[in-house]
C-alpha positions in Angstrom: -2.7 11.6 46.1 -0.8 12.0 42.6 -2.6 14.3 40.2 -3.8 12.3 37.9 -3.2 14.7 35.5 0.6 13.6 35.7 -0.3 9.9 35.3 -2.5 10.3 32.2 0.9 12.5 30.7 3.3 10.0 31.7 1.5 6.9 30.3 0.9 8.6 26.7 -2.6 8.8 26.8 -3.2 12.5 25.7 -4.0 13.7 22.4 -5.8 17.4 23.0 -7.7 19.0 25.6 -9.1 22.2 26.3 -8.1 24.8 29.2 -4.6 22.6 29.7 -3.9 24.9 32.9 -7.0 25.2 34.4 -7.9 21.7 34.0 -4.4 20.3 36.0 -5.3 23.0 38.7 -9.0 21.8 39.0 -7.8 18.0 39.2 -5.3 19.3 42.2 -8.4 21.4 43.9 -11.1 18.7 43.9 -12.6 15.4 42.8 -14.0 16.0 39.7 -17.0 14.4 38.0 -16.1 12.9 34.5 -17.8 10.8 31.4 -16.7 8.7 29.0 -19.4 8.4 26.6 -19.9 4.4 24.7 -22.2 4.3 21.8 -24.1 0.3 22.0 -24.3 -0.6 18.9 -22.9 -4.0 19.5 -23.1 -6.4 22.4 -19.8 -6.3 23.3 -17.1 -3.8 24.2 -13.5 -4.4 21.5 -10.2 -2.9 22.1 -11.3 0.6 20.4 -12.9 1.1 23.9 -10.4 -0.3 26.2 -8.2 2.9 26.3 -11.1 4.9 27.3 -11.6 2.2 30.5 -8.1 2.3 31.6 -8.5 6.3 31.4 -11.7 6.1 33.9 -10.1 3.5 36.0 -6.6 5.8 36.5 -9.1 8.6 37.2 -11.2 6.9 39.8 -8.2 5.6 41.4 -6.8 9.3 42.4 -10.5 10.0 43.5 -12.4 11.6 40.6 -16.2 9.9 39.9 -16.5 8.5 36.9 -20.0 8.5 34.9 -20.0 5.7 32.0 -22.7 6.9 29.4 -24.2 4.6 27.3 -25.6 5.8 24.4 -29.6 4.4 24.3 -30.5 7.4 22.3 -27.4 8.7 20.1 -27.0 5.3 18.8 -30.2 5.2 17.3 -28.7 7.3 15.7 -25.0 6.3 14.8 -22.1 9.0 15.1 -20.8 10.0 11.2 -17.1 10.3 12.7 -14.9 8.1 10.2 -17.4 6.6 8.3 -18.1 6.5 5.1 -22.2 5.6 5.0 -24.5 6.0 7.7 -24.8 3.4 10.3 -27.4 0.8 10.3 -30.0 2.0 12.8 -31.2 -0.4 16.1 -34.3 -1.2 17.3 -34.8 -0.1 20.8 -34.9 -3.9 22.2 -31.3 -4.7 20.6 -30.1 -1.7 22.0 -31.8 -2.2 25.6 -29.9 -5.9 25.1 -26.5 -4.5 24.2 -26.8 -2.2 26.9 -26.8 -4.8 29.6 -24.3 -7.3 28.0 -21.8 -3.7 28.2 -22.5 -3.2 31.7 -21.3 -6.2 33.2 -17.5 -5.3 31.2 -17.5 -2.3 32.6 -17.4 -3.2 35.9 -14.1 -4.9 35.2 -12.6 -1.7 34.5 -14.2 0.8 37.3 -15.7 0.2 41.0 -19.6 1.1 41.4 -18.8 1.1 45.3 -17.3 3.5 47.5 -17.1 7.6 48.0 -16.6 8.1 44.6 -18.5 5.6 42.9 -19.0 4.7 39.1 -22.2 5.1 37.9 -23.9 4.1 34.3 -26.4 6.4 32.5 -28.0 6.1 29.9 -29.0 8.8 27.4 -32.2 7.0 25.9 -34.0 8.5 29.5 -33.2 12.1 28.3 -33.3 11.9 24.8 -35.6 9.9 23.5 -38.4 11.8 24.9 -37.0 15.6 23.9 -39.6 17.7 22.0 -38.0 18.7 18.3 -38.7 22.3 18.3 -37.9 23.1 21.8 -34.5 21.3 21.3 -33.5 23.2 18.0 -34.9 26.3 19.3 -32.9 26.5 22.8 -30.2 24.5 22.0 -29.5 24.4 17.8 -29.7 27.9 18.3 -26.6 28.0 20.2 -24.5 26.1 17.0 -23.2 27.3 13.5 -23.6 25.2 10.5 -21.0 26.7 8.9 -18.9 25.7 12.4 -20.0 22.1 12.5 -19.4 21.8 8.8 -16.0 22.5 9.2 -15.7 19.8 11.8 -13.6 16.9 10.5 -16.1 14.4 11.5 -18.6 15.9 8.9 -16.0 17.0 6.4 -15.3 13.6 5.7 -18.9 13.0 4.2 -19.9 15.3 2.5 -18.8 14.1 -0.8 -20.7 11.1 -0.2 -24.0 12.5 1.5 -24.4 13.4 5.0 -28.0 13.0 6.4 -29.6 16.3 8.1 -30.2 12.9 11.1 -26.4 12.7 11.2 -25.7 15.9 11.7 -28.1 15.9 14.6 -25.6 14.1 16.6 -23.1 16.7 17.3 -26.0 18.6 19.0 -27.1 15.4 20.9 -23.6 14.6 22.5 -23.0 18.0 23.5 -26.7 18.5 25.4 -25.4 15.2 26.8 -22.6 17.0 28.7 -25.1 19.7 29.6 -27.7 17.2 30.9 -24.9 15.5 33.1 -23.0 19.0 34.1 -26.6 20.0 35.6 -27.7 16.7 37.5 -24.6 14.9 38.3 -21.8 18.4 38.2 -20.1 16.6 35.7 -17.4 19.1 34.6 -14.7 16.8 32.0 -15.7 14.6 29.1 -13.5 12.0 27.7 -12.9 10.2 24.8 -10.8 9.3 21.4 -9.3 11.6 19.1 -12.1 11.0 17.0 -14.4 12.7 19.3 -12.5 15.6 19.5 -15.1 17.7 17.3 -18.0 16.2 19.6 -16.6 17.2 23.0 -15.6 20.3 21.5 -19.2 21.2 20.8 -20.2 19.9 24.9 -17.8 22.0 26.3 -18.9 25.4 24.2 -22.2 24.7 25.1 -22.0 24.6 28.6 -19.9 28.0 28.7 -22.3 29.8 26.4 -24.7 29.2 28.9 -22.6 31.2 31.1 -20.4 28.5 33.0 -16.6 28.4 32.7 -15.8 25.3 34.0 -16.7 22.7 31.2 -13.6 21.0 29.9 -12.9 18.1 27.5 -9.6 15.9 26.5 -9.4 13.1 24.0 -6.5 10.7 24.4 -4.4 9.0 22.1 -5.6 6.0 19.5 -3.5 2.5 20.2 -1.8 2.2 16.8 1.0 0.0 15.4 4.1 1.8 13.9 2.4 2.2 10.5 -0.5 4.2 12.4 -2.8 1.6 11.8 -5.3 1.2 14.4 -4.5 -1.9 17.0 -7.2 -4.4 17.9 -7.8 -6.4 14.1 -7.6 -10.1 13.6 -8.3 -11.8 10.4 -12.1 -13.1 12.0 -12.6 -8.8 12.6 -12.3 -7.1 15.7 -10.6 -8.3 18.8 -14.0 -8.0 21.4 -14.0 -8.6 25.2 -16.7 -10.6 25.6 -14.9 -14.4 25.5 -17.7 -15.6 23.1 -16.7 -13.2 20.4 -13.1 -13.6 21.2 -11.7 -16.8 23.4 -9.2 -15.7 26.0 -6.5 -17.9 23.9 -7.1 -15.5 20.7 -6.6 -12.7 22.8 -3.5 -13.3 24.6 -2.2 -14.6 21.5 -2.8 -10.9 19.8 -0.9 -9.1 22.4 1.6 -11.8 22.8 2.0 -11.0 19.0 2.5 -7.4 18.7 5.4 -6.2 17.0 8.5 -4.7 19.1 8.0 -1.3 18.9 4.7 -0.8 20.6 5.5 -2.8 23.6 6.0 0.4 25.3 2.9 2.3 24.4 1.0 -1.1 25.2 2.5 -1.5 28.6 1.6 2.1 29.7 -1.8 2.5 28.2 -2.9 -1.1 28.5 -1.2 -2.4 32.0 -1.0 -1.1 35.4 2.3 -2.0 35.8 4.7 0.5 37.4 6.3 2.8 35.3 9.9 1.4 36.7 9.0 -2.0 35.6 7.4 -0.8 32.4 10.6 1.2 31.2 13.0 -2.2 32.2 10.7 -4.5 30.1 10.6 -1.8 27.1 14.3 -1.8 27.1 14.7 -5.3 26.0 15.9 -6.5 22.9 15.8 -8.9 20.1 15.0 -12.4 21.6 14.7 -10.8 25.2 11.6 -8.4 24.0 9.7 -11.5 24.0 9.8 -12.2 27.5 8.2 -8.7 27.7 5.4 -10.0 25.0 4.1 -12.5 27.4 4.4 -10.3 30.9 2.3 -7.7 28.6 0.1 -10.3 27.6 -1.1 -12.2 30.6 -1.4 -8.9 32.3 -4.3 -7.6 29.5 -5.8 -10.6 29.5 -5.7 -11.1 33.3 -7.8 -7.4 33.4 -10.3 -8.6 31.1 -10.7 -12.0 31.5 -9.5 -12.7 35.5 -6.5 -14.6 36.6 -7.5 -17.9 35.6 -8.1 -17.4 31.9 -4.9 -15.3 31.8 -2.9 -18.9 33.0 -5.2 -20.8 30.7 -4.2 -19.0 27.6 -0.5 -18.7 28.6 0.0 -22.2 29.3 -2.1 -23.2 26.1 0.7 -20.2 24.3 4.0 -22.4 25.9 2.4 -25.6 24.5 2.2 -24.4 21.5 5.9 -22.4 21.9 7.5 -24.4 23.7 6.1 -27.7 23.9 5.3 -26.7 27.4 2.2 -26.6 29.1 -1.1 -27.8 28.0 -3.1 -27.6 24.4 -6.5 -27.9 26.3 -7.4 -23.9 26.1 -5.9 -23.6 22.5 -8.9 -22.3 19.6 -10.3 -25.6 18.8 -12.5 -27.0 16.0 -14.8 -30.1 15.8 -13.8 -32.2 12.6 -17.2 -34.1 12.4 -16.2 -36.5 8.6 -12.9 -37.9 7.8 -11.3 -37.6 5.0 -12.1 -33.3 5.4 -10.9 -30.4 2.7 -8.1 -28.6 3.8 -9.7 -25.7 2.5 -12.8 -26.1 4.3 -10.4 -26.7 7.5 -9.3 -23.4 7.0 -12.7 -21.4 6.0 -13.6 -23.1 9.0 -11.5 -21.8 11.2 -11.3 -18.6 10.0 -7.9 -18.3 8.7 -9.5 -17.5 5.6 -13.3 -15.8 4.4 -13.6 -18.3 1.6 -12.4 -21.3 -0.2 -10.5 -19.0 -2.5 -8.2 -17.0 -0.2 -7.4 -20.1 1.4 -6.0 -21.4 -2.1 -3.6 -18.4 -2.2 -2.7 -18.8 1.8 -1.5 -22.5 0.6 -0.3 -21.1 -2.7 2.3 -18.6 -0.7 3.6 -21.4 2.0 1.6 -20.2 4.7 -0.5 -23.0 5.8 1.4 -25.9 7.8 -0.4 -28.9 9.2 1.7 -30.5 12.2 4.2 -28.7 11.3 4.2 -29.7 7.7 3.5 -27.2 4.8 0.6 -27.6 3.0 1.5 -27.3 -0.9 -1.5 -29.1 -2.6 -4.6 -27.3 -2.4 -6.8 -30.1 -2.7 -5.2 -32.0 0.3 -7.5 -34.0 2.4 -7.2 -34.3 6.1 -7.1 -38.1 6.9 -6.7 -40.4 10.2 -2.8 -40.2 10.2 -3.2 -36.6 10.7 -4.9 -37.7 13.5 -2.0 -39.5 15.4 -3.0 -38.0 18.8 -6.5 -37.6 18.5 -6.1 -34.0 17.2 -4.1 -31.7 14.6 -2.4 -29.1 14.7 -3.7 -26.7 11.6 -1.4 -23.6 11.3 -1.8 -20.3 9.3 2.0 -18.7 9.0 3.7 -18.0 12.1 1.5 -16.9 14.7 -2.4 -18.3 14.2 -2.6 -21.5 15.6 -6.0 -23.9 15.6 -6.5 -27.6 17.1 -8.5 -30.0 15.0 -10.2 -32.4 16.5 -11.8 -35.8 15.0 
């Protein structure tokens, strides 16, 4: 089988990693025990983790076991890396909660059957019942301040105030890497560049205790060409769970995305083969958008099945087109006619408040079938209604169905 070492190079995902030789000869010598660590402190998996599951699925594929951690105990908690205030801390219920809603995504991604089956752990067993002193004394013992200070994760917040509780997490994530190297012989842990401090700290800690082979590799962000992070929309994050985010609004995003990350997208985000990826990334102008919607349905299609994938590509060509069918397009419930365009457009979402909407009309870029919108005070009436719906439409690429 194909070191996987080769695929994860080839497809971009890199960023660092420690002990580059030793770790492509270890993945050549054996299957190797890995973990991806996800923090829960929501009840649904977005895009910022959907790297990380295509890394554990490549990984399982050529053999190696993957171990998802979720984090019980760190994210009561909250890790400081790239923000600016501490995190709002969870109750142990709405953590349990989010916990299981994660689960069931996950298995999209890896297979929890078979030789070298996925399995979940959580670090609220091991954590949560650690005794203070002991902990600082065999294992804060082992860190420097001065070390973790450095670290770009706390450097970032020490202007603005970093908690002593904060800095606790460094230590907690690494122990994490020592608690799975012992039980499970976990030897690799994963994640983003913005763990890179973190797994740092894991992999340190497990060769201080006298092993050598603890090893850690952060892949690569998905970023647009500005280096702005992928996976925003104007209602917030673009989640995996299709009650945060519908299938439509998803394949719409990736349908979307602007020409010169169609590339990265495809090898990071798609198991197509590399062949078909590099024939698709070669097209241009008018022709790249062919390559939009393969890269499109095939996202959706791993997140959402088959079925949605179709739904939200034929609801895409209605729209498009004018082929295919408007029934899985965003809709919204018109309940009184005459209705405020403005509140047509708060309620959609196309705009936070009554106010930005007045400048989205104000600049051209709301269109009602088709029509622009110039008066702000517009009313929606029953010959908007010709069909028994309208079409509301925020510039070029946000499209929502009104219905009376």
């Amino acid at each position: 089988m194909e070191n996987v070492f080769n695929i994860l190079e080839e497809r971009g995902y890199i960023e660092q990693l420690t002990h580059p030789q030793e770790m492509k000869a270890l993945f050549e010598k054996e299957p190797v025990s890995f973990y991806i660590g996800i923090d829960p402190t929501a009840d649904s998996l977005h895009v910022g983790h959907f790297v990380s599951l295509m890394v554990a699925s490549h990984m399982q594929k050529c053999g190696h076991k993957p171990i998802i951690l979720v984090g019980g105990g760190t994210a009561t908690i909250g890790d400081p890396s790239g923000k600016t205030d501490m995190r709002k801390m969870l109750s142990r219920e709405e953590l349990d909660h989010n916990v299981e809603c994660i689960k069931k995504q996950i298995e999209k991604f890896v297979s929890f059957e078979g030789e070298n089956s996925a399995i979940i752990v959580n670090n609220a067993d091991w954590l949560l019942d650690l005794k203070f002193v002991d902990f600082v004394r065999e294992i804060g013992s082992l860190f420097s301040v001065n070390r973790m200070l450095s670290a770009e994760c706390y450097k970032q917040r020490m202007e603005t105030g970093l908690t002593f509780f904060e800095m606790s997490y460094m230590l907690m994530q690494s122990y994490d890497f020592l608690y799975l190297y012992n039980k499970y012989g976990c030897k690799l842990q994963m994640g983003g560049n913005d763990q890179w401090s973190n797994i740092i700290g894991g992999v340190e800690l497990i060769r201080k205790i006298g092993k050598e082979d603890s090893f850690g590799l952060t892949f690569k962000l998905l970023t647009t060409k500005e280096g702005k992070k992928m996976g925003k929309t104007e209602k917030g994050a673009l989640w995996l769970d299709p009650q945060k985010t519908s299938p439509y609004e998803f394949y719409q995003y990736w349908r979307n995305v602007e020409d010169a990350s169609v590339e990265n997208v495809l090898k990071m985000l798609t198991f197509l083969p590399m062949e078909k990826i590099k024939e698709l990334s070669s097209y241009r102008d008018e022709k790249i958008n062919e390559s939009k919607k393969i890269l499109a349905f095939e996202i959706t299609k791993l997140v959402h099945g088959e079925e949605e994938a179709q739904k939200a590509e034929e609801a895409s060509n209605a729209l498009f087109s004018g082929q295919g069918s408007l029934a899985n397009m965003p809709t919204i419930k018109i309940e009184n006619i005459p209705f405020s365009i403005l509140d047509a457009i708060v309620l959609t979402g196309m705009a936070p408040s009554k106010g930005q909407a007045r400048i989205l009309i104000n600049q051209g870029g709301i269109s009602l079938n088709d029509e622009k919108i110039a008066d702000t005070n517009y009313m929606l009436s029953e010959k908007d209604f010709s069909n028994d719906y309208a079409i509301l439409k925020k510039g070029k690429k946000v499209f929502y169905k009104l219905e009376k």
